[in-house]
Backbone atoms as SQL, in Angstrom:
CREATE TABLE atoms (id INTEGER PRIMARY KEY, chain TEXT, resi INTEGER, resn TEXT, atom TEXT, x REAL, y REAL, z REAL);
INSERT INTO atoms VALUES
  (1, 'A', 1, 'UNK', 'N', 0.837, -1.169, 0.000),
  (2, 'A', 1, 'UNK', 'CA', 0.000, 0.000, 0.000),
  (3, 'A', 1, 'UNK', 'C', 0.888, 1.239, 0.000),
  (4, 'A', 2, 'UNK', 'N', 0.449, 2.195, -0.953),
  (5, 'A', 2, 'UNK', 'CA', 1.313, 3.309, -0.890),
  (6, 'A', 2, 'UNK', 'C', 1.387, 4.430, 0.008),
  (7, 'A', 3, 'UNK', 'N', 1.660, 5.000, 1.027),
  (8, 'A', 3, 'UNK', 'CA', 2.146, 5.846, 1.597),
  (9, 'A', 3, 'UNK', 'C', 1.419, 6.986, 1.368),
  (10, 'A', 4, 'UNK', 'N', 0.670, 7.993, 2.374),
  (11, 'A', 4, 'UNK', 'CA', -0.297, 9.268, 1.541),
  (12, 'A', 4, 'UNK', 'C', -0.230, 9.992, 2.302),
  (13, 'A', 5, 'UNK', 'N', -0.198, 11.190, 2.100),
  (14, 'A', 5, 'UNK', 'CA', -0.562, 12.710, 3.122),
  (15, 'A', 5, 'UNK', 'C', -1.916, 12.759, 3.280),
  (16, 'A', 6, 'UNK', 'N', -2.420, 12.797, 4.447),
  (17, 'A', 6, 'UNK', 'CA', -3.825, 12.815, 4.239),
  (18, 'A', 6, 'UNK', 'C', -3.826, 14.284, 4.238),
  (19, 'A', 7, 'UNK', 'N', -2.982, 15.285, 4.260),
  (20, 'A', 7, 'UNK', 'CA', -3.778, 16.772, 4.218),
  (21, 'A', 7, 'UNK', 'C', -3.708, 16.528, 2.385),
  (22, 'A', 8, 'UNK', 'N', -3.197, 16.107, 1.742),
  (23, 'A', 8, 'UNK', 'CA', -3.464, 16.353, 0.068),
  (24, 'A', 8, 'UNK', 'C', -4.345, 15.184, -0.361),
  (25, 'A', 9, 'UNK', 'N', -5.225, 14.076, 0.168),
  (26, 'A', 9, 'UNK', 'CA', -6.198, 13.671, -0.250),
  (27, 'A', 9, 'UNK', 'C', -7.461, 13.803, 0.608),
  (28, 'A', 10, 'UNK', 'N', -7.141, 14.129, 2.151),
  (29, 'A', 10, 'UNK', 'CA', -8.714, 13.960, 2.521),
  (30, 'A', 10, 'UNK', 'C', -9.959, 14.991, 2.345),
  (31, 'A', 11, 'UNK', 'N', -9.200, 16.119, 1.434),
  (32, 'A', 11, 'UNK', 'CA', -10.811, 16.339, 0.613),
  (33, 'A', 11, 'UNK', 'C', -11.311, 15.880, 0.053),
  (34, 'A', 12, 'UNK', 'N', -11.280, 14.384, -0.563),
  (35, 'A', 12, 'UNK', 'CA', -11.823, 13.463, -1.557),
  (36, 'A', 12, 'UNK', 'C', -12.357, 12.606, -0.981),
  (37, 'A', 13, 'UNK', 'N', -12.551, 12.614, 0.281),
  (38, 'A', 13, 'UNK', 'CA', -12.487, 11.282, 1.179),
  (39, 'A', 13, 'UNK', 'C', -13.626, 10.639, 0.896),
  (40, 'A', 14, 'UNK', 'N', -13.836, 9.474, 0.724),
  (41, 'A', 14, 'UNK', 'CA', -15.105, 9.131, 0.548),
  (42, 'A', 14, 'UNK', 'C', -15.987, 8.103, 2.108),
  (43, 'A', 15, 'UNK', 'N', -17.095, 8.523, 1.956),
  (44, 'A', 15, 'UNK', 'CA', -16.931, 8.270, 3.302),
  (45, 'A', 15, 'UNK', 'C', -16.455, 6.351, 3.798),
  (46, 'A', 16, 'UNK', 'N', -16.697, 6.138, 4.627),
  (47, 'A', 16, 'UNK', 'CA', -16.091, 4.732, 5.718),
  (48, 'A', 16, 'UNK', 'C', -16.763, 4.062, 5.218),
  (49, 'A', 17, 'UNK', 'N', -16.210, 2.965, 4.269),
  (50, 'A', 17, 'UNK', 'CA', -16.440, 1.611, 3.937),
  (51, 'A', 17, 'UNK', 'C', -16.104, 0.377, 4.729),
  (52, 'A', 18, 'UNK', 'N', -16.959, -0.835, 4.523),
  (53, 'A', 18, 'UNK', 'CA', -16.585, -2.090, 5.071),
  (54, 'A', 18, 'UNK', 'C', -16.139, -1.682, 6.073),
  (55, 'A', 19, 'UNK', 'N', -17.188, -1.345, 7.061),
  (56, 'A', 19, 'UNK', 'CA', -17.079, -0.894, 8.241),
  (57, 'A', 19, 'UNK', 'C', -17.629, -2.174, 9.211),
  (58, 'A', 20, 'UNK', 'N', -17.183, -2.884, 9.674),
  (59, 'A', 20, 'UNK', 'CA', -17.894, -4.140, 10.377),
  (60, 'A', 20, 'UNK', 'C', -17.382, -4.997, 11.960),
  (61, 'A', 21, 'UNK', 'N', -18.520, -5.647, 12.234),
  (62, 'A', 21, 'UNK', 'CA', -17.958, -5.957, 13.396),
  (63, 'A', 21, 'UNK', 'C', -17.383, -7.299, 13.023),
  (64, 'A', 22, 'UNK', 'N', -16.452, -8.189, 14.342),
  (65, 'A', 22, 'UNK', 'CA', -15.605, -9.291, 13.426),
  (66, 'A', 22, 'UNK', 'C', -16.979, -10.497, 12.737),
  (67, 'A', 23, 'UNK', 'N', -18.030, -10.388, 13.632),
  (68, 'A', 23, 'UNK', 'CA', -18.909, -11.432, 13.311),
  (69, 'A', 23, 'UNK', 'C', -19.753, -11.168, 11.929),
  (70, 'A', 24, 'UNK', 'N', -19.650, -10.072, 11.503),
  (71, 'A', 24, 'UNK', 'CA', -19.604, -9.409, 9.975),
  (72, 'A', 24, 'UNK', 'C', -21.145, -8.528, 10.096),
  (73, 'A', 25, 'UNK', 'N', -21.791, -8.184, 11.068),
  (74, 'A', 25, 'UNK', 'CA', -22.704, -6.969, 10.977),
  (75, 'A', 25, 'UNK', 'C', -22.200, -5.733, 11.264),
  (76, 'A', 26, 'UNK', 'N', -22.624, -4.542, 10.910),
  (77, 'A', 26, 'UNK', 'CA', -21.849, -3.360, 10.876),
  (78, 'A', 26, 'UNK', 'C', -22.093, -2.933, 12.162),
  (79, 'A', 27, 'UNK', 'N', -21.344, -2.237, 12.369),
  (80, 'A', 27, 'UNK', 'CA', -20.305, -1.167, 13.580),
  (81, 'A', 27, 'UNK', 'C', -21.002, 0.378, 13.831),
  (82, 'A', 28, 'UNK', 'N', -21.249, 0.816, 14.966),
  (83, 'A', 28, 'UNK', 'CA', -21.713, 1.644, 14.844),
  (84, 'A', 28, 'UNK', 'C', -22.927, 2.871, 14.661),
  (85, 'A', 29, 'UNK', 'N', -23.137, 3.896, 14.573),
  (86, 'A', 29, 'UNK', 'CA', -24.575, 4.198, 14.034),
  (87, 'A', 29, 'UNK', 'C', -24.705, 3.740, 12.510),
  (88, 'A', 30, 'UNK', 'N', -26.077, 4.004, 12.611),
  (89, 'A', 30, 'UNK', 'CA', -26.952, 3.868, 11.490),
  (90, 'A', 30, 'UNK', 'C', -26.035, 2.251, 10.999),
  (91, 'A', 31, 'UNK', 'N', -26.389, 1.165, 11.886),
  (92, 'A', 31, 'UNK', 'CA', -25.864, 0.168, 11.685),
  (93, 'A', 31, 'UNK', 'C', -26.604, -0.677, 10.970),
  (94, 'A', 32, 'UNK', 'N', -27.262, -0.483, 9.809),
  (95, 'A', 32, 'UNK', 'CA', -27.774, -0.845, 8.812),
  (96, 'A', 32, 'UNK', 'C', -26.901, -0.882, 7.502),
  (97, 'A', 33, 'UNK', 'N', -26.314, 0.252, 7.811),
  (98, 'A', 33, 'UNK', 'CA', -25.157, 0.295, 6.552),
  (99, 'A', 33, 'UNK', 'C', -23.759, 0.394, 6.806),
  (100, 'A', 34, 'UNK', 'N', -22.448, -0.136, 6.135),
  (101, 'A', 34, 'UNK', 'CA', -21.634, -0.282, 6.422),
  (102, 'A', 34, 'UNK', 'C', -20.537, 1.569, 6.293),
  (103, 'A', 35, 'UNK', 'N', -21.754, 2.377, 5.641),
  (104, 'A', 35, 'UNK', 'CA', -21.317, 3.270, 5.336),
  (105, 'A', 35, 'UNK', 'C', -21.085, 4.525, 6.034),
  (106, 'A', 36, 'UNK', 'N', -20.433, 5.264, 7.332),
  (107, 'A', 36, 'UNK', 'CA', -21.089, 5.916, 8.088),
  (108, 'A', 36, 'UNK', 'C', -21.003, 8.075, 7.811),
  (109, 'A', 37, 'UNK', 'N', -21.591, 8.295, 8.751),
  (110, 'A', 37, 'UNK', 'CA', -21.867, 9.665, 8.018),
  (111, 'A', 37, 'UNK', 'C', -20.786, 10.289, 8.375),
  (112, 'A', 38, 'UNK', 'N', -19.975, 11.523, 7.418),
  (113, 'A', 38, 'UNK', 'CA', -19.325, 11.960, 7.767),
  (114, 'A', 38, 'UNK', 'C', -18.719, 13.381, 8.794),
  (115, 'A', 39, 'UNK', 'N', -18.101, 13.602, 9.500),
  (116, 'A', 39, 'UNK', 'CA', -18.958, 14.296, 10.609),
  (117, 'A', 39, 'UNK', 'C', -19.561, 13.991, 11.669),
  (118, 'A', 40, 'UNK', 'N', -20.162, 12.851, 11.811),
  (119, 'A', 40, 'UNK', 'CA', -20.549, 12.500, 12.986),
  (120, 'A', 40, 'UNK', 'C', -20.168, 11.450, 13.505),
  (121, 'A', 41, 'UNK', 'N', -19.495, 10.565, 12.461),
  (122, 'A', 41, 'UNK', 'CA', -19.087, 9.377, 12.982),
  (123, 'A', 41, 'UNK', 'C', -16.933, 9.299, 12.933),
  (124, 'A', 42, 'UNK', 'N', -16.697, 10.492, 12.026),
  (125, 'A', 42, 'UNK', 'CA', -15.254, 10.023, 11.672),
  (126, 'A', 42, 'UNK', 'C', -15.239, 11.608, 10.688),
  (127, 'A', 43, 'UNK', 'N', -13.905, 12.414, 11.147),
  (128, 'A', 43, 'UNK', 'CA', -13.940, 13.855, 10.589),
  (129, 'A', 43, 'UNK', 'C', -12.418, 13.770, 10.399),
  (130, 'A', 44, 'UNK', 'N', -11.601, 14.632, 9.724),
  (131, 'A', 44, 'UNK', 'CA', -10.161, 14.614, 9.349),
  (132, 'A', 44, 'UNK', 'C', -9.814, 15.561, 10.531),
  (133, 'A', 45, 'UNK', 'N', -8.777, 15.547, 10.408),
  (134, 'A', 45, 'UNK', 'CA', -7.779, 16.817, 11.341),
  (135, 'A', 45, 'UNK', 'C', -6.438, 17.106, 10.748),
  (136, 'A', 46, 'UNK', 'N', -7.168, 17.894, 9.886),
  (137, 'A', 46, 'UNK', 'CA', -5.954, 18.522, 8.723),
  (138, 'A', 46, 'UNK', 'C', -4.650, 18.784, 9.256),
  (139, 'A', 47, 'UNK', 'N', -4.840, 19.578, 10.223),
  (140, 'A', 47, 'UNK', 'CA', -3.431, 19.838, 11.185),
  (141, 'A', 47, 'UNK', 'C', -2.397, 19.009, 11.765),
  (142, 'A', 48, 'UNK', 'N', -3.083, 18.100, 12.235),
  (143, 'A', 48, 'UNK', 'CA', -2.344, 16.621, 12.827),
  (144, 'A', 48, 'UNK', 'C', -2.279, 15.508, 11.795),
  (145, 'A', 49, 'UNK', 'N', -2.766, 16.002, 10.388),
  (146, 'A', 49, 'UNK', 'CA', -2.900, 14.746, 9.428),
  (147, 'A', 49, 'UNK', 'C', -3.388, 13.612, 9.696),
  (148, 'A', 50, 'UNK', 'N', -4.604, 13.298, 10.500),
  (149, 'A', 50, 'UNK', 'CA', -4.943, 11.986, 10.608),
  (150, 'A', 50, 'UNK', 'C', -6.859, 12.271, 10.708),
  (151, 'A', 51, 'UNK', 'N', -7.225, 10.786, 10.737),
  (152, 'A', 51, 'UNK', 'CA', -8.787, 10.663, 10.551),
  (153, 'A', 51, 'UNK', 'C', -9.149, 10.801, 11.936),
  (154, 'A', 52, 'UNK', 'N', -9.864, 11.558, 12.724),
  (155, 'A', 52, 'UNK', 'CA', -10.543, 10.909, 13.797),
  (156, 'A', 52, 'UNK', 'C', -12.146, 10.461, 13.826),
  (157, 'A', 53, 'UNK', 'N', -12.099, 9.466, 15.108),
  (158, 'A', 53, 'UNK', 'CA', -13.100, 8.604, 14.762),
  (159, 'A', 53, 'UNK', 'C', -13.741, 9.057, 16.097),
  (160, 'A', 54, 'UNK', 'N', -15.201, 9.706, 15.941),
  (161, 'A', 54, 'UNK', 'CA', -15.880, 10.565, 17.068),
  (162, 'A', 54, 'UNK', 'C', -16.295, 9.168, 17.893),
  (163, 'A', 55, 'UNK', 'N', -16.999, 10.181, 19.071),
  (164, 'A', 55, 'UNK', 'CA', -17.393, 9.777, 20.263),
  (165, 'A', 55, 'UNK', 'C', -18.115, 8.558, 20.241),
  (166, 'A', 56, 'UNK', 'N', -19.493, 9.581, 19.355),
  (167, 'A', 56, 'UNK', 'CA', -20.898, 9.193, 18.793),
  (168, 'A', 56, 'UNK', 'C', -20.227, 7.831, 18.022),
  (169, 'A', 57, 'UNK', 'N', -19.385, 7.748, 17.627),
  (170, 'A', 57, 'UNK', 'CA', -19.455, 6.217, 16.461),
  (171, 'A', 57, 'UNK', 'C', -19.032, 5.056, 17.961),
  (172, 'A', 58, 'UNK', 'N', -17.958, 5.567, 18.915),
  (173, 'A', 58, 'UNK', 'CA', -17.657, 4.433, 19.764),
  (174, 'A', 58, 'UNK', 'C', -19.222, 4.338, 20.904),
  (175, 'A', 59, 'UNK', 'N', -19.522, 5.472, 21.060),
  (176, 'A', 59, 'UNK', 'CA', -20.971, 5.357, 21.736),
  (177, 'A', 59, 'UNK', 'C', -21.684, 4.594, 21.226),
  (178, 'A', 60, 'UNK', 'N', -22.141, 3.820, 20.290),
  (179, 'A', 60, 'UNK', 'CA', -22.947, 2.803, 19.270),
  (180, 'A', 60, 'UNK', 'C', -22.708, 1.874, 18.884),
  (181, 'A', 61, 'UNK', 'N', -21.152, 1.704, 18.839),
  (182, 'A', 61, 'UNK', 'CA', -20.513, 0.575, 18.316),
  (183, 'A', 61, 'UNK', 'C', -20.354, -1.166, 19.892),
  (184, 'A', 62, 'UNK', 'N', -21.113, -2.165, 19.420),
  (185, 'A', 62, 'UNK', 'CA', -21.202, -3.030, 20.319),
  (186, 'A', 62, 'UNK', 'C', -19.465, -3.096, 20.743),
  (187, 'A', 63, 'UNK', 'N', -19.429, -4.014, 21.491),
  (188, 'A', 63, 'UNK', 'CA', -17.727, -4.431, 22.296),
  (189, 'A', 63, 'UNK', 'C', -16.973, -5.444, 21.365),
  (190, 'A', 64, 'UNK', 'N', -16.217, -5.455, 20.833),
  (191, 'A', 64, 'UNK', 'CA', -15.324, -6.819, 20.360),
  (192, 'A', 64, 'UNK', 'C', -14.664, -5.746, 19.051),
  (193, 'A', 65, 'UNK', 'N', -14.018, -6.580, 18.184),
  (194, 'A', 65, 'UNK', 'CA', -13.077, -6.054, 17.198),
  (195, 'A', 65, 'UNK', 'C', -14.002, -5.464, 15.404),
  (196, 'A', 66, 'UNK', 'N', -13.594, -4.722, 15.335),
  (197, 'A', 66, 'UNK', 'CA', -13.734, -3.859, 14.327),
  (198, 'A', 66, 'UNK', 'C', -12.903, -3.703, 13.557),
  (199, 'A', 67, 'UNK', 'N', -13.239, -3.263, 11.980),
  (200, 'A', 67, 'UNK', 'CA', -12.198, -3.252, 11.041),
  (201, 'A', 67, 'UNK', 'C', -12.680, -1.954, 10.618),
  (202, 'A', 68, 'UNK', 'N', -11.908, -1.070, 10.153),
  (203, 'A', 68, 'UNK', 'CA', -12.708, 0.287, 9.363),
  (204, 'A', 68, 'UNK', 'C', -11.662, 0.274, 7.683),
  (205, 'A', 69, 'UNK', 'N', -11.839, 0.815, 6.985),
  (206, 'A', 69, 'UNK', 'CA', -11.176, 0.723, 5.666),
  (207, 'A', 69, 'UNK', 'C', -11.725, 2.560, 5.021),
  (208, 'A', 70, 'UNK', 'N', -11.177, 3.163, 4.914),
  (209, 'A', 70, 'UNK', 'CA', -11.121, 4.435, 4.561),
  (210, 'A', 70, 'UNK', 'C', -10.535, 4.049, 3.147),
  (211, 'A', 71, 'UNK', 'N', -11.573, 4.808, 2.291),
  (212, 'A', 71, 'UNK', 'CA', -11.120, 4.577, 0.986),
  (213, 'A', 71, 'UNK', 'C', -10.932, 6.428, 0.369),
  (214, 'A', 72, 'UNK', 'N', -10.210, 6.260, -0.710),
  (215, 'A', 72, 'UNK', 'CA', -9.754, 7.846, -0.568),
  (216, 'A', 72, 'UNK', 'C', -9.982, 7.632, -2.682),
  (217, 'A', 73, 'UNK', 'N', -10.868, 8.595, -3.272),
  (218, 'A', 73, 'UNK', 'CA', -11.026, 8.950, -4.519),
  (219, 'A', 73, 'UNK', 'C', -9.835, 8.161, -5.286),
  (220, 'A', 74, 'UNK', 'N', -8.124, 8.450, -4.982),
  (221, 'A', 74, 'UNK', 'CA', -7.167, 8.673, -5.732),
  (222, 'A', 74, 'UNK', 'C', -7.166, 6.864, -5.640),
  (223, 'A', 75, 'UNK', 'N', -7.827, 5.576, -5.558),
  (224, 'A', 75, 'UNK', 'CA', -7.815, 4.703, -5.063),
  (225, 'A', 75, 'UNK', 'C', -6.795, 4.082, -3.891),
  (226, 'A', 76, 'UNK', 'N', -6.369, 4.980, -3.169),
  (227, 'A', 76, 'UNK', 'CA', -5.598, 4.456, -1.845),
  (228, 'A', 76, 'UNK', 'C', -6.997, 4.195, -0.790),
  (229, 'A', 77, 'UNK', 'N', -6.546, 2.442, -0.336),
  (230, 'A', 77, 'UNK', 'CA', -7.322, 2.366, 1.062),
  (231, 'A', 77, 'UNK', 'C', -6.554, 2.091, 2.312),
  (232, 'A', 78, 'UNK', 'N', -6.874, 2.907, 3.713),
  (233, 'A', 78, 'UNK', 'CA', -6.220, 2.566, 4.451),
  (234, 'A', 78, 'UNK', 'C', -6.956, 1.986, 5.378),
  (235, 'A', 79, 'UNK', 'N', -6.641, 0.976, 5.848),
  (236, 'A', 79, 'UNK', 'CA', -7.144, 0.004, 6.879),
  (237, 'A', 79, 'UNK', 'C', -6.844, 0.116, 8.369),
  (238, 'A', 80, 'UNK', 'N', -7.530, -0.412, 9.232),
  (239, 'A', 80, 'UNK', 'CA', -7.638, 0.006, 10.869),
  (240, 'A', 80, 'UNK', 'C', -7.911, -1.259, 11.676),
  (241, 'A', 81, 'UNK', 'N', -7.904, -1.684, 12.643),
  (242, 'A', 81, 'UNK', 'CA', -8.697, -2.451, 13.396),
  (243, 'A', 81, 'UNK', 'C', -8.314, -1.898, 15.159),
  (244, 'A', 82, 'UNK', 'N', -9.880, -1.869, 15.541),
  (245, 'A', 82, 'UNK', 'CA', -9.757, -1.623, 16.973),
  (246, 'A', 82, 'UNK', 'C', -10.517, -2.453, 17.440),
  (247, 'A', 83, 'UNK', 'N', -10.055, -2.823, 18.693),
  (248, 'A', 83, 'UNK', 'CA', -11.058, -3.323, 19.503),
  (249, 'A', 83, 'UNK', 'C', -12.016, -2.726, 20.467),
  (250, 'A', 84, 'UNK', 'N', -12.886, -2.952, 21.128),
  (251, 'A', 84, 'UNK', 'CA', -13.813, -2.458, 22.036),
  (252, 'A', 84, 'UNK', 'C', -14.173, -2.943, 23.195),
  (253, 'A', 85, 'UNK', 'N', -13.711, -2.584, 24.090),
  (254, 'A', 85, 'UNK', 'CA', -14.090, -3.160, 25.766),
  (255, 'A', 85, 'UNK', 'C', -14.497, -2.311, 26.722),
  (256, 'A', 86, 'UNK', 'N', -16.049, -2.128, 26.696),
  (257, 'A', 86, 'UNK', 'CA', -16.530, -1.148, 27.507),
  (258, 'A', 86, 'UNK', 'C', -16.121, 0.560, 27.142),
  (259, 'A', 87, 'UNK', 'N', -15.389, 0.915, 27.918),
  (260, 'A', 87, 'UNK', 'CA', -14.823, 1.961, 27.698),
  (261, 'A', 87, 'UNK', 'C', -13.259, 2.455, 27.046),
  (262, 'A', 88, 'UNK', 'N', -12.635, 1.194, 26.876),
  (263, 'A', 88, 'UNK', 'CA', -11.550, 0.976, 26.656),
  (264, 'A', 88, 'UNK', 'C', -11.361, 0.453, 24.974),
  (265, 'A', 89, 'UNK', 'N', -10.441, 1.314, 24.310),
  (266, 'A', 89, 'UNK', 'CA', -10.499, 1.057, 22.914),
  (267, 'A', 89, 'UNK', 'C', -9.084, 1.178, 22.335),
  (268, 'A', 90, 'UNK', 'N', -8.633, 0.028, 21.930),
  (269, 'A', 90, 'UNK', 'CA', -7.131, -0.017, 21.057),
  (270, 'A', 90, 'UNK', 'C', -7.511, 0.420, 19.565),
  (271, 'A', 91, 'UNK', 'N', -5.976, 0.522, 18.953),
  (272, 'A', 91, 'UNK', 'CA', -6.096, -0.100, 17.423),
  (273, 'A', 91, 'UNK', 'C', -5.212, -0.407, 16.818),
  (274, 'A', 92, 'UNK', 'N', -5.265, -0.320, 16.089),
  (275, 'A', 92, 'UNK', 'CA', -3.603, -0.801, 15.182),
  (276, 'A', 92, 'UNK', 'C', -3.779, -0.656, 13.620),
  (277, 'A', 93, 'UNK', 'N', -3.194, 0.079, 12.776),
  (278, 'A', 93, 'UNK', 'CA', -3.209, -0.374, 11.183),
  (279, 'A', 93, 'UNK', 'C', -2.970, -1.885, 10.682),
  (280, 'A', 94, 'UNK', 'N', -3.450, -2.094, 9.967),
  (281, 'A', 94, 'UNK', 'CA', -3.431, -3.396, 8.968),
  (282, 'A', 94, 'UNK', 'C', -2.431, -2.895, 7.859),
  (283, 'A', 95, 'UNK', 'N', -1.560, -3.774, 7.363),
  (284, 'A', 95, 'UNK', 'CA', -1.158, -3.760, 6.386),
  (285, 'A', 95, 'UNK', 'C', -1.598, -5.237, 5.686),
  (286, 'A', 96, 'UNK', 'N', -1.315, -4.990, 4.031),
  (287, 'A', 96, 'UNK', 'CA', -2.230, -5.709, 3.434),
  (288, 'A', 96, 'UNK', 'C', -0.860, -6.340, 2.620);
């Protein structure tokens, strides 16, 4: 996977794909779709160059492991996995 600035692609961002829990139903609000809104669930931070992933999405999201996959216009995807324990939340990148 190639290497990206997110301040020079995440205006393209499209929103959070294959968003799921490990048992394969989705994560989160509006957990009908794997797709979540942007802004309320996951916003950039141009300054610090990275995605953050709001309150509201860990407030909704059941306990156990999660995968998120951020897909970006220029076709770069970057991959995530956290887990969930109560109040307590890791993560780690995937490489592919």
């Amino acid at each position: 996977m190639r290497q990206c600035s997110f301040c020079t692609i995440l205006s393209v961002l499209i929103p959070i794909s294959d968003l799921c829990m490990k048992d394969g139903s989705f994560a989160g609000p509006q957990n009908w779709t794997s797709y979540k809104e942007y802004a309320y669930t996951f916003r950039p931070d141009f300054m610090k160059d990275r995605i953050v992933i709001t309150e509201k999405f860990f407030n909704e999201t059941k306990d156990g492991e999660v995968t998120l996959k951020f897909h970006f216009w220029g076709g770069d995807i970057v991959s995530y996995k956290i887990s969930k324990s109560g109040a307590q939340v890791t993560g780690k990148a995937v490489t592919e």
